[in-house]
C-alpha positions as a printed Julia matrix, in Angstrom:
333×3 Matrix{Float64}:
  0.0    0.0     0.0
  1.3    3.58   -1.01
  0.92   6.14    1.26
  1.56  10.17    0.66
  3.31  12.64    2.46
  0.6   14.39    2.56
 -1.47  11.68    4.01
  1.2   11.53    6.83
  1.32  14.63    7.48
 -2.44  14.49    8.21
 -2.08  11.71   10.54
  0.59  12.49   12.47
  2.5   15.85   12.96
  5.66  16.57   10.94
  9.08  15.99   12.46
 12.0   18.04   12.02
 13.61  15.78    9.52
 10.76  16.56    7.53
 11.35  20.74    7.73
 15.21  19.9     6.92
 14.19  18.45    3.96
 12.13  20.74    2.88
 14.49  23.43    3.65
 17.32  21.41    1.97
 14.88  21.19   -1.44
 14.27  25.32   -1.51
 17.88  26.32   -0.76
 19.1   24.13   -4.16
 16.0   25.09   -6.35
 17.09  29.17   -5.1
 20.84  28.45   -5.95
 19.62  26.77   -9.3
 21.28  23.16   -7.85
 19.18  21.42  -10.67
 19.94  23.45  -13.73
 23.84  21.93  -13.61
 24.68  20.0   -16.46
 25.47  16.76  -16.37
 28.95  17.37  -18.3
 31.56  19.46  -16.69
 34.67  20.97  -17.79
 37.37  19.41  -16.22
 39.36  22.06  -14.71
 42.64  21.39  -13.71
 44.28  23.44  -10.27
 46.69  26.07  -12.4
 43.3   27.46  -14.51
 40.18  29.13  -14.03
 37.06  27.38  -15.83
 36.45  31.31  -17.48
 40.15  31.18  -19.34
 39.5   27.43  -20.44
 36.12  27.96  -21.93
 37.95  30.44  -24.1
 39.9   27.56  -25.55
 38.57  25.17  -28.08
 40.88  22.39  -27.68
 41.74  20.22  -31.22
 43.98  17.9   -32.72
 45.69  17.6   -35.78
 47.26  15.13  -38.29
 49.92  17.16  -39.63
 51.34  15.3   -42.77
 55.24  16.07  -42.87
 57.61  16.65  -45.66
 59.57  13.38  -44.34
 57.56  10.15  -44.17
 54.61  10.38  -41.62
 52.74  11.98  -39.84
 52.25  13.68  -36.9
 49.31  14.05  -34.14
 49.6   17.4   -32.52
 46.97  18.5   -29.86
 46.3   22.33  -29.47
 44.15  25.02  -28.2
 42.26  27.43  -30.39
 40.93  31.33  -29.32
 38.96  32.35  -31.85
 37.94  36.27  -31.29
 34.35  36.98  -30.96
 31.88  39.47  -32.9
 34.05  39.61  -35.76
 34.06  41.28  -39.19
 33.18  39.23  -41.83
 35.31  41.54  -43.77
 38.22  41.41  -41.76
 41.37  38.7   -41.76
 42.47  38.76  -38.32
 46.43  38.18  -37.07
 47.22  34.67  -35.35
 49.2   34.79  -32.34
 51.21  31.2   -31.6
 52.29  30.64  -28.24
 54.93  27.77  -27.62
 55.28  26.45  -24.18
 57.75  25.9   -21.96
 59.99  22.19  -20.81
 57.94  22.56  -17.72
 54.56  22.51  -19.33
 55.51  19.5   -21.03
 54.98  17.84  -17.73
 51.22  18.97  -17.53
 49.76  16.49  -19.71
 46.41  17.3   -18.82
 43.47  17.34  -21.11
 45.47  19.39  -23.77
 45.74  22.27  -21.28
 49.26  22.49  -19.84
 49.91  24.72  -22.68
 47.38  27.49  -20.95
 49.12  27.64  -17.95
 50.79  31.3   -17.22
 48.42  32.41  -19.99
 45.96  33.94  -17.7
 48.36  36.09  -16.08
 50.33  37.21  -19.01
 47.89  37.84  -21.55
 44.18  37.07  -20.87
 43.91  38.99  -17.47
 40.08  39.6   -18.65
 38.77  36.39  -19.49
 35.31  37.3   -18.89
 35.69  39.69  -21.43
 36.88  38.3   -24.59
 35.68  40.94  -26.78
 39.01  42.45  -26.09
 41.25  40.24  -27.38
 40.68  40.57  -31.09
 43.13  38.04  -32.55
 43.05  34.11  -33.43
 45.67  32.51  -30.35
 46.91  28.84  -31.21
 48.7   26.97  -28.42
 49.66  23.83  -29.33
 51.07  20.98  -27.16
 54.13  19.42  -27.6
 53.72  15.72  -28.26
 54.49  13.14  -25.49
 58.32  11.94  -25.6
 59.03  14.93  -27.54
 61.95  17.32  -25.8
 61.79  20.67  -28.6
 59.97  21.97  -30.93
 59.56  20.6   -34.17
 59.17  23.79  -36.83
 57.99  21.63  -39.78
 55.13  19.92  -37.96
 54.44  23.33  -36.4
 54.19  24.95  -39.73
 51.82  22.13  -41.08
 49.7   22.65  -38.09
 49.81  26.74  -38.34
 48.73  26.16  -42.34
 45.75  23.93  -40.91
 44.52  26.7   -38.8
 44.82  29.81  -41.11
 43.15  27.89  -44.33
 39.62  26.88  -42.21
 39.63  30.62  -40.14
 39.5   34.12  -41.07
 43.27  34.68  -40.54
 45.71  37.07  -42.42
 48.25  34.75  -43.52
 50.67  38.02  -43.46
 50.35  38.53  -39.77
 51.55  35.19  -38.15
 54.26  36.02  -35.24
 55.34  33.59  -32.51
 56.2   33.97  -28.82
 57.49  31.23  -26.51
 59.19  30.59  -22.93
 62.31  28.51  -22.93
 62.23  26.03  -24.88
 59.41  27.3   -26.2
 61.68  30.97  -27.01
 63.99  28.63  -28.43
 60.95  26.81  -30.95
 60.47  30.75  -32.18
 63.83  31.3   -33.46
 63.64  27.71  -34.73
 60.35  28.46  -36.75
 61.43  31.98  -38.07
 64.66  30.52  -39.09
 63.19  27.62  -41.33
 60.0   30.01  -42.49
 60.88  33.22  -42.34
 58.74  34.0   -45.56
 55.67  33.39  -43.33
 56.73  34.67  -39.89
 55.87  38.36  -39.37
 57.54  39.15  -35.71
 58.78  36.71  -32.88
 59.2   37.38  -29.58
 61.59  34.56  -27.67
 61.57  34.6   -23.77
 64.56  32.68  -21.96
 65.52  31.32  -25.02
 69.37  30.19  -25.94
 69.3   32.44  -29.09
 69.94  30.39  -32.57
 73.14  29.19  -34.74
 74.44  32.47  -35.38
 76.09  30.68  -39.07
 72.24  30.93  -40.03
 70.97  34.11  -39.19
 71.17  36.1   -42.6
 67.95  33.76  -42.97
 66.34  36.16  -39.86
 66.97  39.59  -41.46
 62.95  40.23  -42.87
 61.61  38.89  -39.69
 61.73  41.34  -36.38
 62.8   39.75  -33.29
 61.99  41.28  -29.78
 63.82  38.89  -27.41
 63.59  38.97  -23.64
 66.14  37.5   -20.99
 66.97  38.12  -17.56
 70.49  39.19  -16.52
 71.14  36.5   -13.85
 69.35  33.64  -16.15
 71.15  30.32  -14.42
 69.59  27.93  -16.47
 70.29  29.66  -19.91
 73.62  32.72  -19.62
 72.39  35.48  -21.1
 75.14  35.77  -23.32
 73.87  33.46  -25.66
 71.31  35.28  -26.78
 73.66  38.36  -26.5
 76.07  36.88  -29.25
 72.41  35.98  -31.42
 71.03  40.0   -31.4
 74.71  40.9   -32.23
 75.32  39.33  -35.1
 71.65  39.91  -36.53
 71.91  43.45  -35.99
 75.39  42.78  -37.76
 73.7   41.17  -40.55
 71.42  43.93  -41.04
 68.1   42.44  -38.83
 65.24  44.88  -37.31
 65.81  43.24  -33.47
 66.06  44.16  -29.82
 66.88  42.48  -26.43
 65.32  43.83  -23.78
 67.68  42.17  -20.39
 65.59  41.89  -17.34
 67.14  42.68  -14.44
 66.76  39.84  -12.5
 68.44  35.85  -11.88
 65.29  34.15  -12.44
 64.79  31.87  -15.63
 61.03  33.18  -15.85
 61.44  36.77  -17.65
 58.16  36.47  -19.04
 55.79  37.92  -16.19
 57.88  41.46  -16.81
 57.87  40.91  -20.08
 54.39  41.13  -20.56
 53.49  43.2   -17.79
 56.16  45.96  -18.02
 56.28  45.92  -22.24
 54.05  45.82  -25.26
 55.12  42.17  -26.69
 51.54  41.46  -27.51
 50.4   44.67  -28.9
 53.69  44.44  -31.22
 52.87  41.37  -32.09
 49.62  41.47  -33.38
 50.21  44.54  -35.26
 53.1   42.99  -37.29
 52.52  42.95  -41.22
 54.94  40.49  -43.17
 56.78  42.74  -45.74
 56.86  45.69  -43.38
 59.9   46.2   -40.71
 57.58  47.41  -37.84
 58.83  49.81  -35.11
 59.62  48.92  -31.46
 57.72  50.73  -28.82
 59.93  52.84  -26.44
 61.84  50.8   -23.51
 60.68  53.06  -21.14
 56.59  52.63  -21.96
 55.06  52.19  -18.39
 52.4   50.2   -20.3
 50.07  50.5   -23.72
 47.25  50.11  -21.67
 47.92  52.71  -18.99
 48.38  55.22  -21.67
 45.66  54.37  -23.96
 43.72  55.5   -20.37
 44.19  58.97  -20.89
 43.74  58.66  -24.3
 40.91  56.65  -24.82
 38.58  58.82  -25.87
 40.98  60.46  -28.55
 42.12  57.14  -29.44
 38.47  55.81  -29.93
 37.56  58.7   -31.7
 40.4   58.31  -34.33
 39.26  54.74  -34.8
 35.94  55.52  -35.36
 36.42  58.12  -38.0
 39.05  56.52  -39.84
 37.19  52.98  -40.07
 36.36  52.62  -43.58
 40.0   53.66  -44.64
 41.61  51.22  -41.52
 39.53  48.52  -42.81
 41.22  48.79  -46.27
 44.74  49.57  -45.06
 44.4   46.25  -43.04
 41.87  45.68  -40.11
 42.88  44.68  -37.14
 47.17  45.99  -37.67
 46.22  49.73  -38.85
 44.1   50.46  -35.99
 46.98  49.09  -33.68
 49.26  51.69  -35.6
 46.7   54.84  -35.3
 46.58  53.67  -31.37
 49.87  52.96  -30.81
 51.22  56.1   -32.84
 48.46  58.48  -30.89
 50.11  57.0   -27.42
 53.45  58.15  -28.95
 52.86  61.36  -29.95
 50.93  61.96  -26.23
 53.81  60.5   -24.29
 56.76  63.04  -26.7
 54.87  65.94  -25.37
């Protein structure tokens, strides 16, 4: 025989196990306990579930010029409310030895990324650039530029990506994969931007001279002497290169937090243009964003008038310039 709650609770009184429940069933229905979905994103310690939903993750066969193939796993930000008129510039970020070691859902690859670049990820409107991290493959120990490059084509053929504006940044042995990639493709590198890195065979780097380099190192670097990458800017400014160290003064390996915290790597990079020698910002820039603060409003004004003739000088890397060149001529006065 069934019987009701509500046929109990005629009979006898309610106890309080009954008013706990109840209480227990209103507190989830107000905190919306039953609209989670059953599928979660697996967040691992080092992110934040707002920077990995930013990520598509994928994973490529990349066919190589040698026999094989290769499987690479990456990570994909694709900007949001974009132009259907507009190619956008691709960012690639190679990781570091010690991401290697996160094998974790195709995500070690994110970590630090939160910190150095997408401090907003709430607000992904203002990022306006595709960002590919890839993962280096398991057993793997450095970067392999040919699989990279067949992984980089896949991307910019099925996406709204200016093949002209494709620059690389990296920490470690990731700074090392950038000079490693602009050395074997330097027709399709516009900018690089090595961090920690060990520099390149300096026999090669006439190959380097049409791609700018903006390399960052600290001064006390025990893992990797910073003369290395001293000898590497020397002889491509020798061989006529558009580069520039910037030495941080410090004896950690990790020069990348004042990289991009106390420079404008990533607003260089993206508004690199392959066949044009772009201009470094100054040293001394206390930070793009800071300025474009009191600016803002002449800035956004400039942008706004000038968007039919930025859209045909090139999108995205023209209204970088007008920004970047308004900060410039605000900060000389």
């Amino acid at each position: 025989m069934r019987v009701s709650i509500a046929s109990l609770c005629l009979t006898r009184p309610p106890g309080p196990i009954f008013f706990v429940l109840l209480l227990v069933i209103f507190i989830s229905r107000a905190l919306g306990v039953e609209n989670v979905p059953s599928k979660r994103i697996r967040v691992p310690d080092f992110l934040t579930s707002e920077l990995l939903e930013l990520f598509e993750p994928g994973q490529a066969e990349v066919l190589l010029k040698r026999p094989g193939t290769q499987t690479m796993s990456y990570r994909l930000f694709t900007p949001v409310n974009r132009d259907a008129k507009i190619q956008y510039p691709l960012v690639v970020w190679l990781h570091g030895y010690d991401q290697t070691e996160i094998r974790n859902r195709n995500t070690g690859q994110l970590l630090h990324l939160e910190d150095l670049i997408f401090r907003e990820p709430k607000h992904p409107e203002k990022y306006p650039f595709y960002f590919l991290a890839p993962q280096m493959p398991e057993g793997v120990r450095s970067w392999d530029s040919e699989s990279l490059m067949a992984l980089i084509d896949k991307i910019v053929a099925s996406h709204a990506i200016d093949p002209q504006c494709i620059s690389v940044t990296g920490l470690s042995v990731g700074g090392s994969g950038c000079w490693q990639l602009a050395l074997h493709y330097p027709d399709r590198i516009a900018a690089a931007s090595p961090m920690a890195s060990g520099g390149c065979d300096v026999n090669q780097i006439a190959k380097l001279t049409s791609v700018p380099v903006w390399a960052f190192n600290s001064t006390g670097d025990r893992v990797i002497p910073i003369e290395r990458i001293r000898q590497t800017i020397d002889a491509l400014k020798d061989a006529g290169g558009s580069c520039r160290l910037t030495e941080i003064d410090s004896n950690a390996h990790g020069c990348w937090n004042e990289a991009f915290r106390g420079h404008e790597v990533l607003a260089w990079l993206i508004s690199q243009k392959k066949g044009t020698m772009g201009e470094f910002p100054p040293e001394n820039s206390a930070g793009l964003t800071n300025a474009l603060r009191s600016i803002s409003s002449s800035a956004a004004t400039v942008v706004s008038n000038n968007w039919p003739q930025l859209t045909l000088l090139g999108g995205l890397t023209a209204i970088c310039m007008v920004v970047w060149r308004q900060w410039r001529a605000k900060s000389s006065l």
